[in-house]
C-alpha positions in Angstrom: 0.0 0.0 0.0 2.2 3.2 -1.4 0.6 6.2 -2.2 3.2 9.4 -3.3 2.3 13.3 -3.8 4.7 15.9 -4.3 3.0 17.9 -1.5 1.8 21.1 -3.3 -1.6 21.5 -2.0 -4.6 21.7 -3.7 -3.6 21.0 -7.4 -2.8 17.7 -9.2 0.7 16.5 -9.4 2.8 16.0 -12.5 3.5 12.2 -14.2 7.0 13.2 -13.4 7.2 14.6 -9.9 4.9 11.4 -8.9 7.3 9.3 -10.9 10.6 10.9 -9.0 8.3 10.5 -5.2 7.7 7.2 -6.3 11.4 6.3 -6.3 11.6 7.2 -2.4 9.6 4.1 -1.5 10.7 1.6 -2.6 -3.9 -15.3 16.6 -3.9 -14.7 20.4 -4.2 -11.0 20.7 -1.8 -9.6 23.3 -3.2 -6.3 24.6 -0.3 -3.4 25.3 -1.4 -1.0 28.3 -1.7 2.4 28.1 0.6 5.0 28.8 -1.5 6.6 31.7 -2.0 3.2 33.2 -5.1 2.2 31.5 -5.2 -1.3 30.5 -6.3 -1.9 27.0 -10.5 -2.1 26.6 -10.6 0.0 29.9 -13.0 3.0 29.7 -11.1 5.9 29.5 -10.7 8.4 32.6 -11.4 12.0 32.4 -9.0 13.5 29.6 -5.6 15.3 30.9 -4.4 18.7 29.7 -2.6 17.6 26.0 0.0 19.8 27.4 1.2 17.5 30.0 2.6 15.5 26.9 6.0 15.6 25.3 4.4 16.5 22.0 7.0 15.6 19.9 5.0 12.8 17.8 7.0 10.1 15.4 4.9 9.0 13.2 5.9 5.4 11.3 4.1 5.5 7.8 4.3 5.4 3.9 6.9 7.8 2.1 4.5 10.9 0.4 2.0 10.9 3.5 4.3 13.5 5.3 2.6 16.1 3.2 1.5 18.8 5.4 -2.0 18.8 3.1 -2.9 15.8 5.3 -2.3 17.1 8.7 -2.8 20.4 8.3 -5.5 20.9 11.3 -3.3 19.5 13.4 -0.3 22.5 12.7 -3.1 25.1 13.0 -3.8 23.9 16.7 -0.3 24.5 17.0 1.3 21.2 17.3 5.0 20.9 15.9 5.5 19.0 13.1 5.6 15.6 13.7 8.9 13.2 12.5 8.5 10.9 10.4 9.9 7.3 10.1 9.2 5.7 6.0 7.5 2.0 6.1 8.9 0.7 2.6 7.3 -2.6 3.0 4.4 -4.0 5.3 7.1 -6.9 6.1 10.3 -4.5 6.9 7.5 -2.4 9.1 6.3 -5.4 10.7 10.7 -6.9 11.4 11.1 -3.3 12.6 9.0 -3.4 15.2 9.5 -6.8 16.4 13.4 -6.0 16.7 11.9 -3.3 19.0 11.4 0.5 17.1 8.9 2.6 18.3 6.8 5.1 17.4 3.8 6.7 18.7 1.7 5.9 15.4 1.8 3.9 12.7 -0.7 3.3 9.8 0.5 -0.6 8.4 -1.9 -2.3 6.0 -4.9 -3.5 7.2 -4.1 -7.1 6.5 -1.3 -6.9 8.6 -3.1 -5.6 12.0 -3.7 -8.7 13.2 0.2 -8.9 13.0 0.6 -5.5 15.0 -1.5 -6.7 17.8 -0.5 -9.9 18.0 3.3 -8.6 18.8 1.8 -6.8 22.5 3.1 -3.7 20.9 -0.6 -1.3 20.4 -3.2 0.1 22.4 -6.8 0.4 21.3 -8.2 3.8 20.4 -10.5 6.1 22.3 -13.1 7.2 19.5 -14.2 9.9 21.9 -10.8 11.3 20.8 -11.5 11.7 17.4 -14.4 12.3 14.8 -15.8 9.0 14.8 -19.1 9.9 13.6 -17.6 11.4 10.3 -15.9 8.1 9.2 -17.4 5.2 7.1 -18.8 2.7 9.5 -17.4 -0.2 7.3 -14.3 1.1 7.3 -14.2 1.7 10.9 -15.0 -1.6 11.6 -12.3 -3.7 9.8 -10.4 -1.9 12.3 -11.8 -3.9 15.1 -10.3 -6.8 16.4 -11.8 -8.8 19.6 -14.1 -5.5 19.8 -11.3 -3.1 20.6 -10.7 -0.4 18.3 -6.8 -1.3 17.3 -7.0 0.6 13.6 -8.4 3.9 12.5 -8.7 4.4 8.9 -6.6 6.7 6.8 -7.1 5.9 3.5 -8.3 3.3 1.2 -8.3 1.4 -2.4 -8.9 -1.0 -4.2 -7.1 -3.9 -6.1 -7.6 -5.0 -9.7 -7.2 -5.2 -12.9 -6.0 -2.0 -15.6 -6.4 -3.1 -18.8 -6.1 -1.4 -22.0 -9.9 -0.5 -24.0 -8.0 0.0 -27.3 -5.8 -3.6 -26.9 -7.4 -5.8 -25.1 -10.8 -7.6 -26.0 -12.9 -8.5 -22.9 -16.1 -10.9 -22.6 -16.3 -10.5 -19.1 -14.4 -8.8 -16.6 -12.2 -11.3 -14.1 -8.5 -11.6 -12.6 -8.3 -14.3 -14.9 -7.1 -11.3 -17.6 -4.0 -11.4 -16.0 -3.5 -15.0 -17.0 -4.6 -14.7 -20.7 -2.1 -16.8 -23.1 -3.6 -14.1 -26.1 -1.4 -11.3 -24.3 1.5 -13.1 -23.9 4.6 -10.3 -22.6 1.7 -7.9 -22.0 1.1 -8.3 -18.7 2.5 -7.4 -15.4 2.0 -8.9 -12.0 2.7 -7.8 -8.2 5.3 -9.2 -6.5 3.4 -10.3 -3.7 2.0 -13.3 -2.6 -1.6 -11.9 -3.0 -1.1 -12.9 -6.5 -2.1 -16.5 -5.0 -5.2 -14.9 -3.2 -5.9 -13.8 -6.9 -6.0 -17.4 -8.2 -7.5 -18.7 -5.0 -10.8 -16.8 -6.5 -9.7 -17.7 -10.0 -10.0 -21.2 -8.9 -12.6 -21.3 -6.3 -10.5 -22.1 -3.7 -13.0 -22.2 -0.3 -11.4 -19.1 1.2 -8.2 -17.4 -0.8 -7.2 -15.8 2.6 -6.4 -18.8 4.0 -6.2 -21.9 1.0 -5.5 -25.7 2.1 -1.8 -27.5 1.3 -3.9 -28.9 -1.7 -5.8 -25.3 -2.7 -2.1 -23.7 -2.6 -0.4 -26.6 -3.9 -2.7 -26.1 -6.9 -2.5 -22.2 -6.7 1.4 -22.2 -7.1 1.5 -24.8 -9.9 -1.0 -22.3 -11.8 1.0 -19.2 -11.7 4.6 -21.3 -12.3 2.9 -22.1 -15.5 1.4 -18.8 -16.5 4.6 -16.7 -15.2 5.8 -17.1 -19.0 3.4 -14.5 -20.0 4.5 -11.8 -17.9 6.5 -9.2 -18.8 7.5 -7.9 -15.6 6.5 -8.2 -11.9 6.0 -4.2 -9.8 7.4 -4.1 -6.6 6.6 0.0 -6.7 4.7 2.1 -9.1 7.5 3.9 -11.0 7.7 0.1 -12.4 4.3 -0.2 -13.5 3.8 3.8 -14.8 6.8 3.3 -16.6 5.8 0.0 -18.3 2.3 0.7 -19.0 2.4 4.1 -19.5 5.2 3.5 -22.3 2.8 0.8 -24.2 4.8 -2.2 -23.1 1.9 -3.7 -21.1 -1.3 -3.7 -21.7 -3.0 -5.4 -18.6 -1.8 -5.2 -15.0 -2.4 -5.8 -11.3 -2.8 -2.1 -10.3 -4.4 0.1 -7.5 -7.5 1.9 -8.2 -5.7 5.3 -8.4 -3.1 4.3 -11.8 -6.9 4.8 -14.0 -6.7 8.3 -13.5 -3.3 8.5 -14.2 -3.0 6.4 -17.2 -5.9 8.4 -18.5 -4.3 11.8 -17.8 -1.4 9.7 -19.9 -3.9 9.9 -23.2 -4.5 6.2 -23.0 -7.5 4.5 -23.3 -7.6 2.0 -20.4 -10.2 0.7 -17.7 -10.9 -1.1 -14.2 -12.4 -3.9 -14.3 -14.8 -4.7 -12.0 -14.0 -8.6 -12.2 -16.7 -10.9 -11.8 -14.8 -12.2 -8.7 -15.0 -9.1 -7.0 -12.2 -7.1 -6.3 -10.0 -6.7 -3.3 -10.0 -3.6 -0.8 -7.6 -2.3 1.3 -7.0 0.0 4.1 -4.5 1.9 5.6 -5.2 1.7 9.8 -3.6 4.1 11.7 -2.6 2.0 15.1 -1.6 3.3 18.6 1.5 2.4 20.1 1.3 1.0 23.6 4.0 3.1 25.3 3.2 6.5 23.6 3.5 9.4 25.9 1.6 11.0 23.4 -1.6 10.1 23.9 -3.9 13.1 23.1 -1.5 14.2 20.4 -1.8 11.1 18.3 -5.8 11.3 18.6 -5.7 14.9 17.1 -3.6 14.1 14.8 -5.8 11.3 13.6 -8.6 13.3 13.4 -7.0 15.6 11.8 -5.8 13.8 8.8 -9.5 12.3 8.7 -11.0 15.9 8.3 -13.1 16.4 5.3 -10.5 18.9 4.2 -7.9 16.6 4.1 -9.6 13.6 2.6 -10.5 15.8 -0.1 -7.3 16.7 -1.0 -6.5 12.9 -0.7 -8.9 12.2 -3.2 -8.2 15.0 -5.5 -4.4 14.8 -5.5 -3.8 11.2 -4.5 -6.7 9.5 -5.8 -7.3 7.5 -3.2 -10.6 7.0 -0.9 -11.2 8.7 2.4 -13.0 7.2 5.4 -14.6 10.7 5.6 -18.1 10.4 4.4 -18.5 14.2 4.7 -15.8 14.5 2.0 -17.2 15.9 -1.0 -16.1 14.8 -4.9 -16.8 18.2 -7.1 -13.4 18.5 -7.7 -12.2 14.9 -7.7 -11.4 13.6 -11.4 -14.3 11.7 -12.5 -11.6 8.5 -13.4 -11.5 8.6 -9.5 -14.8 8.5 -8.2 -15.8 5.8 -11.2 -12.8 3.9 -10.0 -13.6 4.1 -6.5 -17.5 3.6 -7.2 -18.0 6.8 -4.7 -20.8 7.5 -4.0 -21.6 3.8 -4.4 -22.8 2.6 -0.5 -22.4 -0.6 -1.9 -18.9 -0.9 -3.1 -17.2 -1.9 -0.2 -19.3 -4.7 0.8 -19.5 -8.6 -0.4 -19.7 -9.9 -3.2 -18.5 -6.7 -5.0 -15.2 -6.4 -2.8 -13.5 -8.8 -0.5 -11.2 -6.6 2.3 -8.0 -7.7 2.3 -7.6 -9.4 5.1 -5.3 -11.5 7.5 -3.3 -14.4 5.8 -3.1 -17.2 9.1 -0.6 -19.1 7.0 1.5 -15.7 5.6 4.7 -17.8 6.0 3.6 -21.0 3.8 2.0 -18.2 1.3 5.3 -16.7 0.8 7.0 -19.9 0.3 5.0 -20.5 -2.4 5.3 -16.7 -4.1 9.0 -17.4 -3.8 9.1 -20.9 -5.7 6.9 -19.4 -8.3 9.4 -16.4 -8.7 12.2 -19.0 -8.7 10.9 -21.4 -10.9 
């Protein structure tokens, strides 16, 4: 989940400047305790002067989400400029921590919270902190885990296919595209090991999240014999800009945001909306445990989750906000038909499937690595 701007406010950002940003990135549930003594799940105490803490907030998140666009409510209550820490990968995040980094926040994918919590390491939020009632309820929720409130949304997107209109002929949308022997050296995977939850629904595994020896088995085998089509695999998206946006591929695992840049590219490309649904993901922001900066974190939360700041998300990042108050007017209208805003129902099952915890991560990636080896 990387998401780059160049940080001028308010107007959209140039193929380039993205390009050169881009370049900079590259269960038991253990409950933490709160700074103030306030074991996690606890109902909070009456709320101290935000004075009596440090103030001096590290946040641990994606390269490009430093710009001030995004927290700018929380500068004009006065707080100093937080310091930032750049995740480059959800797995380096997740080593970092468990070697013992801290922060006060962090904002890891969504299908890694279970992860976060697991490690003893977070504290649940206190939504009378920030502006809960202003945030998609769905969104909010995924955030739950054993009916504490570990994540607060920042962000979100979704997962699927970019194809080519003008290239690529299409009977019916599906993530099967991306294993089409017609487009042989036109396509370009993730390297990830989600590309074997994207067979799992290829295949009808029972759940993709969390496939059987025999549903992975099976899952691997496919991709080892359909990895001669691809052209390339995208670890970041200079990669993928620079190879579909030059022509060289024509269909591609890609967040929802590359339509409206392709399209501001001249070409003539779609999202599918693939007949196996397609995969959502959040960004969580999560609390750290020993955090002497409590308050600070909870207005910095809601301040990034202001309709003012999840406009110009949307507008300059292309991304969704879990601010339902946002308004579209001046988002691109690639965006909010990417995104289906306005759409109440394109968040939920069937038409998108959260990405989600992976129980068996470890044998997943063993798998992703013998098909890359192979």
């Amino acid at each position: 989940m990387v998401r780059f701007g160049d940080g001028r406010e308010g107007r959209m950002i140039g193929r380039r400047a993205f390009l050169r940003l881009m370049g900079m990135a590259g269960g038991a549930i253990a409950l933490g305790a709160c700074a103030r003594g306030r074991p996690a799940g606890a109902p909070p105490g009456p709320r101290p002067p935000i004075e009596e803490e440090p103030g001096d907030l590290k946040v641990f998140d994606w390269a490009g989400y430093e710009v001030k666009a995004l927290w700018r409510g929380y500068a004009e209550a006065g707080y100093p400029k937080p310091d930032w820490t750049f995740i480059t990968t959800d797995e380096d995040a997740l080593a970092k921590v468990r070697a013992g980094f801290r922060a006060d926040v962090a904002r890891p994918s969504g299908s890694y919270l279970q992860d976060w919590v697991s490690l003893g390491v977070l504290q649940p939020w206190d939504l009378s902190g920030i502006n809960a009632d202003e945030l998609h309820p769905t969104l909010l929720e995924n955030g739950k885990l054993d009916g504490l409130q570990y994540g607060i949304p920042g962000a979100w997107g979704f997962s699927s296919v970019l194809y080519r209109t003008d290239q690529v002929e299409v009977g019916e949308e599906s993530w099967a595209m991306l294993f089409d022997d017609r487009y042989a050296g036109r396509i370009m995977w993730i390297d990830h090991n989600f590309m074997l939850v994207v067979v799992g629904y290829v295949l009808g595994a029972s759940d993709p999240w969390d496939m059987t020896d025999d549903e992975l088995a099976e899952a691997k085998a496919f991709l080892i014999d359909k990895k001669r089509l691809v052209r390339s695999m995208w670890v970041d998206y200079t990669q993928l800009y620079q190879e579909f946006g030059s022509g060289n591929v024509w269909i591609a695992y890609a967040w929802s945001d590359a339509l409206a840049a392709m399209r501001a590219e001249g070409l003539e490309v779609a999202y599918a909306d693939p007949k196996e649904g397609r995969h959502s993901w959040i960004g969580h922001f999560v609390l750290f445990a020993d955090t002497e900066n409590y308050w600070h974190a909870h207005e910095f939360v809601s301040a990034w989750n202001s309709r003012r700041s999840g406009e110009w998300l949307m507008e300059n990042y292309y991304l969704g906000t879990p601010n339902v108050t946002a308004r579209t007017d001046d988002v691109d209208p690639a965006v909010v038909e990417a995104l289906k805003l306005g759409d109440p129902t394109a968040l939920e099952e069937p038409h998108s499937h959260f990405e989600r915890w992976i129980p068996r991560r470890s044998a997943y990636q063993r798998a992703w690595d013998e098909v890359k080896a192979a």
